[in-house]
C-alpha positions, 0 to 999 in steps of 0.5 A, a space after each residue: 533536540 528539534 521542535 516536538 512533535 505538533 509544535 510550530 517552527 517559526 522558521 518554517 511558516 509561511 506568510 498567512 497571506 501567501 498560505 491563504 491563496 496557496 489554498 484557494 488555488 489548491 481547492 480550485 485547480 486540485 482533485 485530492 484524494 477523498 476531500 469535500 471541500 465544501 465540508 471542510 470548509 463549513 467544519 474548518 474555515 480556512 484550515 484545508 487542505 494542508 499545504 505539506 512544505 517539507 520533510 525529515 525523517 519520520 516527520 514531515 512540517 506544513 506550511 505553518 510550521 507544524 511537525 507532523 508524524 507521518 504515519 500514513 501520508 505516504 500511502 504505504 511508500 515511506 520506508 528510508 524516510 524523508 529529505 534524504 539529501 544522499 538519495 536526493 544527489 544521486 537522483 539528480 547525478 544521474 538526471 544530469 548524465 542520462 534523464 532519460 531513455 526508452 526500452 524500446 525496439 533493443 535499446 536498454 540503459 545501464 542502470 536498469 540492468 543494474 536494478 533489475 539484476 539487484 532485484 533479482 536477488 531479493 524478490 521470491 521468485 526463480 529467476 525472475 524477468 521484470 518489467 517496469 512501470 510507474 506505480 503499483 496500479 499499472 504492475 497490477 494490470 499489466 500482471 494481468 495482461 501477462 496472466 492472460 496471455 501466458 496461458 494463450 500462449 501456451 494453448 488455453 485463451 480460453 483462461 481469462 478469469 481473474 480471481 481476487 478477493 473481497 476487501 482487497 484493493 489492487 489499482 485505480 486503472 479500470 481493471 484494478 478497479 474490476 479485481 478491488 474488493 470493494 464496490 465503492 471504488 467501482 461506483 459512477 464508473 460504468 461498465 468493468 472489464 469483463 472476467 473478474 471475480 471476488 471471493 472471500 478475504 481472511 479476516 480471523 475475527 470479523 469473517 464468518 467462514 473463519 469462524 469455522 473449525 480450522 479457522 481460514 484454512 478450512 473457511 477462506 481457503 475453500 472459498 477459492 476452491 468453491 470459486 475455481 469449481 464454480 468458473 471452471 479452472 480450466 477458465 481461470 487464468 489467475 489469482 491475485 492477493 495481497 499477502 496482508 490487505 490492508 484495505 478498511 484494515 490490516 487483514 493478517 491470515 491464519 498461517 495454514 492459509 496461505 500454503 492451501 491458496 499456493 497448494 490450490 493453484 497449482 494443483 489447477 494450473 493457475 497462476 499465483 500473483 502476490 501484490 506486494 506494492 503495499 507490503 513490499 521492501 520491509 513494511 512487515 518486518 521482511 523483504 517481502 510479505 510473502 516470506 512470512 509464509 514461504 510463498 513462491 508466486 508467479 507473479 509479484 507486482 511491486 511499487 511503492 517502497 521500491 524507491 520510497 517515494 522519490 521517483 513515481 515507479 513499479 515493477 512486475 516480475 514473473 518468475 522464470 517459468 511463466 516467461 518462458 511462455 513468451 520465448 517464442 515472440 514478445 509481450 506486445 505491452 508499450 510503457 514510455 517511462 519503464 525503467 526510467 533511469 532517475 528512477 531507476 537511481 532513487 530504487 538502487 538508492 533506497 535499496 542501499 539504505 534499506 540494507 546499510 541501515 538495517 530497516 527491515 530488521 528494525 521494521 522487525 524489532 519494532 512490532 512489539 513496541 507499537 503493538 504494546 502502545 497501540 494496546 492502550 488506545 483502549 485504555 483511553 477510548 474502551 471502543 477497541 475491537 480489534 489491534 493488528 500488527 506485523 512489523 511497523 504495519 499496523 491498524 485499530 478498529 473502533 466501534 463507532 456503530 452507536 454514532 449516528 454519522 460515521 462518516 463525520 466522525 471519521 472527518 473529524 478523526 483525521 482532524 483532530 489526528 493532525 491537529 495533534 501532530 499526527 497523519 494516519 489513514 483512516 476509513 469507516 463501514 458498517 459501524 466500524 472506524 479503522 485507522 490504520 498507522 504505518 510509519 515510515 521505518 526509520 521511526 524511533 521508539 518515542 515516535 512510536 510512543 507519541 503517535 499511540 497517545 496521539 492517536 488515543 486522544 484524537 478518538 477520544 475527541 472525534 468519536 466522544 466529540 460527536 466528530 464535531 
């Protein structure tokens, strides 16, 4: 049996000396996500940022040697796990056969037929058109572009609107930015694109509209129709949702919610997109999250799992009839890297393990477990509001309102996480500190095990600690 987690494995520790100036180098030349430096410094002398040297399984190790439990570092990519030398092999097969070739002006390549036509098979859509891009922000646009132009096609320019909802979150691009229900994404950045609207996200427990009778199919659900009557629908080209958000927390709706949205969308022409580049490709305990309901979209904008990491790649795929409305002329959309063919091989790849070894069953088969450990962070802590769970994506809300800065406390939360061998991603607003835990899906039950008591601990010490 290996190192446990958290523990030091000499034979992976870099010189200190050498670690020191990776570092400097690293705050100097390197914008990372959601790091002040200058306070992490003050709080943790040469501590920050951790150098993340390799990676196994579940686990990933630092430059100390430290074995960490990746619940979070891969920003909801992981599924088949790190350092897997097959996927690896094959990448690099393939690079030295064809590294690279462009869809361009009728020219196509053989393993991007070969991923789109496995594809085909998987996504919930009919016979489904895809377009490749290179992350989840870029399917998210370009999901637009189609929305928009799908309907000027077919004689209604006048449809540009692009409803989303509050809490959501769908890119860094400046109209992913427009759709993210969040203002702080859209702070310092000037203008938005023009057309985008936010209404209510189902959020059972913390949303006043759920709070009526019927719960979000009587509350968040005619939020939508109060929106489409207040736009027109004769002006509104699109809705785009994540099945589940996970944006401050896992947001999982009422069942009849989801039907009513689909019900609504059609009954006005408007087309349904499901951003499933966080919940795609096993994360829930299915393919796709829209399987839980039976969902049918028009357009799923994909990423992330798709190749688990190893290749920077998405997808936007439409369903047969919303191509349809371009058989008259093509999409006028460029991409360089659509459908790289390395990328392309890391996809196929992932997908065969995904199948071979059973991971969205096991994705399945391990929601009880982590709902059941999660469950006793409060035991620990007492200042559990709320536990989500479905499949291996999960979140905890805490109560943090009696601390007079959130915001450090929630620094030193993912501090004191690490510390104990864990990486989770973690946020706070309006007094409430959520963090957000899912692995990748070839965890094991003792995994899971250790990452709930790790967890437990690291808020007892962050929150009780004052984030010290």
């Amino acid at each position: 049996m290996g190192p446990t987690l958290g523990s030091i494995d000499a034979n992976r520790r870099a010189p200190a000396e050498q670690a020191q100036a990776t570092r400097r180098l690293a705050q100097r030349h390197v914008r990372h996500f959601l790091a002040d430096f200058r306070e992490l410094e003050l709080r943790w002398p040469g501590a920050y940022p951790r150098i993340i040297t390799g990676g196994e399984g579940a686990h990933l190790f630092d430059d100390a040697g430290r074995r960490l439990l990746d619940a979070g570092n891969h920003l909801g990519a992981g599924m088949i796990g790190h350092g897997r030398r097959d996927v690896a092999e094959r990448m690099g097969a393939q690079a030295a056969t064809l590294e690279f070739a462009a869809l361009d002006s009728g020219a196509s390549h053989p393993k991007v037929v070969e991923l789109a036509a496995r594809l085909a098979d998987l996504v919930p859509l009919e016979d489904p058109v895809f377009s490749f891009t290179s992350s989840g922000s870029e399917s998210n646009e370009l999901a637009f572009k189609i929305a928009r132009a799908y309907h000027s096609r077919r004689g209604e320019p006048e449809r540009t609107v692009i409803l989303s909802r509050d809490g959501s979150y769908h890119g860094s691009s400046y109209s992913g930015m427009a759709a993210t229900g969040a203002p702080a994404f859209r702070a310092d950045f000037g203008p938005m694109p023009v057309g985008f609207s936010q209404l209510t996200q189902p959020s059972p427990g913390r949303c006043g509209l759920c709070d009526r009778e019927g719960g979000c199919t009587l509350g968040c659900a005619d939020a939508l129709e109060d929106a489409i009557e207040r736009h027109g629908p004769e002006h509104v080209a699109a809705v785009i949702a994540e099945p589940i958000a996970i944006l401050q927390a896992v947001k999982i709706p009422h069942p009849d919610y989801w039907p009513r949205i689909q019900d609504l969308c059609r009954r006005h022409g408007i087309l349904l997109i499901a951003d499933e580049v966080v919940t795609g490709f096993g994360r829930t305990g299915r393919m796709f999250a829209c399987e839980h309901w039976g969902l049918r979209p028009d357009i799923v904008t994909l990423a992330k799992g798709l190749t688990s990491g190893y290749a920077p790649m998405g997808a936007t795929a439409v369903a047969r009839h919303v191509e349809d409305a371009f058989a008259d002329g093509p999409l006028l959309h460029l991409n360089t890297y659509a459908g790289h063919p390395v990328a392309c091989e890391a996809a196929l790849a992932t997908l065969d393990v995904l199948e071979s070894e059973a991971l969205v069953e096991r994705a399945a088969a391990l929601e009880p477990v982590l709902r059941r450990e999660l469950e006793r962070v409060n035991e620990v802590t007492g200042r559990v509001l709320k536990i989500s769970v479905i499949g291996l994506l999960s979140s905890v809300e805490l109560d943090v309102s009696d601390r007079d800065d959130p915001t450090r406390v929630l620094v030193g939360l993912r501090h004191e996480l690490y510390e104990r061998g864990l990486i989770a991603r973690c946020a706070v607003g309006d007094g409430v500190l959520t963090v957000v835990f899912y692995p990748t899906l070839v965890i094991s039950e003792q995994d899971i095990v250790f990452g709930a008591t790790a967890l437990a601990e690291a808020v007892a010490a962050a929150v009780e600690g004052g984030g010290a």
